[in-house]
mmCIF file of the C-alpha atoms, coordinates in Angstrom:
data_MODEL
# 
_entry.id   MODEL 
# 
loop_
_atom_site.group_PDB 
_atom_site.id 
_atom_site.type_symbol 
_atom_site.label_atom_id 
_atom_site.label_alt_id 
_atom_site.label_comp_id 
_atom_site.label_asym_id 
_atom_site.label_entity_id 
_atom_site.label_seq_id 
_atom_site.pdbx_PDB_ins_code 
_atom_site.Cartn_x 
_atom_site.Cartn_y 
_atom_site.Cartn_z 
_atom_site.occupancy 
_atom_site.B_iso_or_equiv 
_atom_site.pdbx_formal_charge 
_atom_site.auth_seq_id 
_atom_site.auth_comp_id 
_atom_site.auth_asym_id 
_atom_site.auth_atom_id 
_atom_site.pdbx_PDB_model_num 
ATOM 1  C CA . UNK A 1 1  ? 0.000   0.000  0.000   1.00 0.00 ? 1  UNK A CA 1 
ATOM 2  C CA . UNK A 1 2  ? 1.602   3.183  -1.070  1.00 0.00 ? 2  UNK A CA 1 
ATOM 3  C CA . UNK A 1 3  ? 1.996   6.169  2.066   1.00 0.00 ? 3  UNK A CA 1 
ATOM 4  C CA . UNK A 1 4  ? -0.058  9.030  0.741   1.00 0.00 ? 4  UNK A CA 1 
ATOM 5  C CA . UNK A 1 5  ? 1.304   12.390 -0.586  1.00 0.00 ? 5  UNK A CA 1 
ATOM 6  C CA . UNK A 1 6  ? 2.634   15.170 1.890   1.00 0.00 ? 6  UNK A CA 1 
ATOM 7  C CA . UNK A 1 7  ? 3.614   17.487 -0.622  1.00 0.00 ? 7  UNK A CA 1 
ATOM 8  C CA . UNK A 1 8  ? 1.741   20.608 -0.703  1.00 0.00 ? 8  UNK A CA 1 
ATOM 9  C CA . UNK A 1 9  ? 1.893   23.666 -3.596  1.00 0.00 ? 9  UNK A CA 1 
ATOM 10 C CA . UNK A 1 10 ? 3.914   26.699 -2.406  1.00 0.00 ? 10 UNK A CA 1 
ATOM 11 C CA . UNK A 1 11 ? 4.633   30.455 -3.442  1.00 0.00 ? 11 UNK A CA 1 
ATOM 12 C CA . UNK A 1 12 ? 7.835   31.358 -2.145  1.00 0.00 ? 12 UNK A CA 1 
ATOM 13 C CA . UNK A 1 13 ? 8.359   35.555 -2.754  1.00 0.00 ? 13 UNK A CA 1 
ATOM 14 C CA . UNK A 1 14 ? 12.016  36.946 -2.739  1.00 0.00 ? 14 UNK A CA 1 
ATOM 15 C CA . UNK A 1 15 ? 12.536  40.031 -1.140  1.00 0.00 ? 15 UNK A CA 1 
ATOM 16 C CA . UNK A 1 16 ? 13.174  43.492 -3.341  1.00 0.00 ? 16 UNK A CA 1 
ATOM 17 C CA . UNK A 1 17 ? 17.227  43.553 -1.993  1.00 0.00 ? 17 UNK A CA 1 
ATOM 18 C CA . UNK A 1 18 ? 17.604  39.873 -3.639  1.00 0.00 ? 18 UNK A CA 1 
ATOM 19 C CA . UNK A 1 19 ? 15.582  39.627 -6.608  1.00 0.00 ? 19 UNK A CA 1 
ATOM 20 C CA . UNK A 1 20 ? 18.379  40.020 -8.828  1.00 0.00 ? 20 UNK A CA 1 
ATOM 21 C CA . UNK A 1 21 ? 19.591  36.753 -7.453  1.00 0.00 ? 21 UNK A CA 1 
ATOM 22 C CA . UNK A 1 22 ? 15.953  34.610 -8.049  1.00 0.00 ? 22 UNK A CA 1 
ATOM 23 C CA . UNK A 1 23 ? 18.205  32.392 -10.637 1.00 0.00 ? 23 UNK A CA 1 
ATOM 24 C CA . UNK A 1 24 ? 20.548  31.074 -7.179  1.00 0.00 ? 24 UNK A CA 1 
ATOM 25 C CA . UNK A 1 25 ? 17.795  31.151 -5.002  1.00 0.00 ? 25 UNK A CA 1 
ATOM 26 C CA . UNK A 1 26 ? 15.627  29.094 -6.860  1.00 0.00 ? 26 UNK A CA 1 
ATOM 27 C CA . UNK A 1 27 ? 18.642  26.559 -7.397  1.00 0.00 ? 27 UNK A CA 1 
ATOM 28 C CA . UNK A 1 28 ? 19.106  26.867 -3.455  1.00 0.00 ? 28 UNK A CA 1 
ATOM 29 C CA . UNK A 1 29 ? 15.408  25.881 -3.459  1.00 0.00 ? 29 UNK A CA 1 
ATOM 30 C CA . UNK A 1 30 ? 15.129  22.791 -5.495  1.00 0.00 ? 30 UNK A CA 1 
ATOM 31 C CA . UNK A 1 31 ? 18.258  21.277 -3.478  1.00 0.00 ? 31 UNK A CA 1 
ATOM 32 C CA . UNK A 1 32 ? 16.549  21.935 -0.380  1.00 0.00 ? 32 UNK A CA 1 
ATOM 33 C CA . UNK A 1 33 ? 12.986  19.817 -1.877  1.00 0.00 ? 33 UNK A CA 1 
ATOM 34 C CA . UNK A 1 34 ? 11.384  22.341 -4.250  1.00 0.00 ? 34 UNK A CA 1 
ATOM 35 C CA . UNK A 1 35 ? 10.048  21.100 -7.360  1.00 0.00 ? 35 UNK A CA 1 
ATOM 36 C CA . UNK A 1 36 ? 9.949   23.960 -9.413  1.00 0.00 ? 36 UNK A CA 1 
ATOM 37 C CA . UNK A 1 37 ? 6.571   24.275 -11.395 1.00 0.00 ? 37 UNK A CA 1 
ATOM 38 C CA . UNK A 1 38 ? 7.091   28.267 -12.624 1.00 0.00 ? 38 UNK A CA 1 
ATOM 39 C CA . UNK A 1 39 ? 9.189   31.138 -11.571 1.00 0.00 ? 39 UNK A CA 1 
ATOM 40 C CA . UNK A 1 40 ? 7.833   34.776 -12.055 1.00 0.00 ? 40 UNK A CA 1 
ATOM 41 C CA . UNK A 1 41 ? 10.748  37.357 -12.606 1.00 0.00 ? 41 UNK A CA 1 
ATOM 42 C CA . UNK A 1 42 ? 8.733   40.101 -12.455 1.00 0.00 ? 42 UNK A CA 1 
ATOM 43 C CA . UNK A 1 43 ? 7.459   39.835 -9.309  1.00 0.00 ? 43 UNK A CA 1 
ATOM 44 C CA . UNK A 1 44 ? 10.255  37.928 -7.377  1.00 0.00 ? 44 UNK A CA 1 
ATOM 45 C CA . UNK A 1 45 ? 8.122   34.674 -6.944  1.00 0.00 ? 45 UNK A CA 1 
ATOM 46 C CA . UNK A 1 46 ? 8.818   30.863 -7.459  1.00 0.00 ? 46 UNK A CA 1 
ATOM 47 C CA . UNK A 1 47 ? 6.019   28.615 -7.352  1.00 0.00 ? 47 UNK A CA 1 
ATOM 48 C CA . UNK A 1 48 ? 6.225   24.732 -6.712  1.00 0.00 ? 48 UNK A CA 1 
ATOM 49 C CA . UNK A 1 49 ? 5.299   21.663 -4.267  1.00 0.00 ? 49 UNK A CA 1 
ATOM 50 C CA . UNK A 1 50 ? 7.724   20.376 -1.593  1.00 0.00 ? 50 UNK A CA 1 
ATOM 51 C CA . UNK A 1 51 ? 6.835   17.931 1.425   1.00 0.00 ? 51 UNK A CA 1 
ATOM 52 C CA . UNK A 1 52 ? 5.246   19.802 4.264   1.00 0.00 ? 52 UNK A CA 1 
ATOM 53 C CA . UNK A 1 53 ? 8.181   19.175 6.434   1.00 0.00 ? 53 UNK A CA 1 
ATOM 54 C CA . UNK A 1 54 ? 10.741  21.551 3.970   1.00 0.00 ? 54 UNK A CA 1 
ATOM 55 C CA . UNK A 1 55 ? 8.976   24.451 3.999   1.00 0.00 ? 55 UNK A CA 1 
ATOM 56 C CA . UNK A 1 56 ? 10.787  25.918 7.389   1.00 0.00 ? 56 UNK A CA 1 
ATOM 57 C CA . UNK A 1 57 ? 14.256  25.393 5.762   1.00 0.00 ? 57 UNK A CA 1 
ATOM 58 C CA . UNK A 1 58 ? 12.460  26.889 2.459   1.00 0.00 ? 58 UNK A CA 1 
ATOM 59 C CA . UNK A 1 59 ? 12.017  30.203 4.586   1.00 0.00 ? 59 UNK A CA 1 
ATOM 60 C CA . UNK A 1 60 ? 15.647  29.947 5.914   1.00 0.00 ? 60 UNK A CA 1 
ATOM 61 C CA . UNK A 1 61 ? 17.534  30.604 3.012   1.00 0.00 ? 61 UNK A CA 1 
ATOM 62 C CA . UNK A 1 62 ? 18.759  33.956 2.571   1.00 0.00 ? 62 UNK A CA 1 
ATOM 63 C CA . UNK A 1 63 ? 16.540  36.443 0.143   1.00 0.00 ? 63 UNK A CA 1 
ATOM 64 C CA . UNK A 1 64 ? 13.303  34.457 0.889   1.00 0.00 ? 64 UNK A CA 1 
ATOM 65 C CA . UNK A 1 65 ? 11.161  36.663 2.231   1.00 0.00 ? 65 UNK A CA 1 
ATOM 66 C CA . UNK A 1 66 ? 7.824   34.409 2.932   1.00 0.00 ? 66 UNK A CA 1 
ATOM 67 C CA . UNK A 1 67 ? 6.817   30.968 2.014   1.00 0.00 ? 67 UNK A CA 1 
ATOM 68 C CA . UNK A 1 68 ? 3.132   30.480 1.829   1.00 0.00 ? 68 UNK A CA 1 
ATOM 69 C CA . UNK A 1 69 ? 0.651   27.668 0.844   1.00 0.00 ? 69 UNK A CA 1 
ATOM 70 C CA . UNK A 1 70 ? -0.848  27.920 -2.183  1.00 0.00 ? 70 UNK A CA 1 
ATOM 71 C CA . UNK A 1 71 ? -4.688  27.857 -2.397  1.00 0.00 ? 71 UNK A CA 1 
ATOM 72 C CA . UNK A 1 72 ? -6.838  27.219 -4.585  1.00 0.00 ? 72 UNK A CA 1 
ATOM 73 C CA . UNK A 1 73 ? -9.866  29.650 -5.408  1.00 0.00 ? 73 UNK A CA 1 
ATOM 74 C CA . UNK A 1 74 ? -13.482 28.134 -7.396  1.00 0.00 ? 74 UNK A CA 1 
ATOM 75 C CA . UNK A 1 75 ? -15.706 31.351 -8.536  1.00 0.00 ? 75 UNK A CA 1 
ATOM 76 C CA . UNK A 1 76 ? -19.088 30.748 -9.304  1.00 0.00 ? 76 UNK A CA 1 
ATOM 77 C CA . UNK A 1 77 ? -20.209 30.758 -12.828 1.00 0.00 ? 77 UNK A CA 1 
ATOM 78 C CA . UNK A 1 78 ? -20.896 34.581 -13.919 1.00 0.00 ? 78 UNK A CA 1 
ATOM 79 C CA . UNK A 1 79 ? -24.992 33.507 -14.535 1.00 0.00 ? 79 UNK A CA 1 
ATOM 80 C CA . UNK A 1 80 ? -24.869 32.675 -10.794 1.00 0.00 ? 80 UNK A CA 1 
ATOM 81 C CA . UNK A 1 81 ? -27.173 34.060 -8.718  1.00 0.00 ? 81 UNK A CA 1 
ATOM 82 C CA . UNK A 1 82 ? -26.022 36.634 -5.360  1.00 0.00 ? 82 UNK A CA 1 
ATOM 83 C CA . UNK A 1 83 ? -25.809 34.621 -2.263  1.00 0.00 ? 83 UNK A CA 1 
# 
């Protein structure tokens, strides 16, 4: 019987001082557990899944300036009525 999945999706955001560096930081990442699903220059952000248990050392390394869950949002459909 397989164990089941502890990997969640994250958004980890580099802060302004290090965003020239995303390219290392994002290599720092993955050999700490991220798996890298999309990194946003622009805004400094690298989004991926690692096991629940990574994301403290995720935080840790230096430039990261928050890791967060990601979450998923469902909108109505637009001929929904107002609750």
């Amino acid at each position: 019987m397989s164990e089941p999945s502890n990997k969640v999706e994250v958004i980890v955001t580099v802060d302004d001082e290090h965003v020239n560096e995303l390219a290392k930081i994002t290599k720092h990442l993955e050999k700490i557990g991220l798996e890298v699903g999309q990194v946003l220059e622009f805004t400094g952000q690298v989004f991926g899944s690692c096991s629940v248990g990574k994301i403290k050392s995720l935080a840790a390394v230096s430039g990261v300036s928050a890791v967060e869950r990601s979450r998923e949002v469902v909108l109505p459909p637009p001929d929904a009525g107002v609750l």
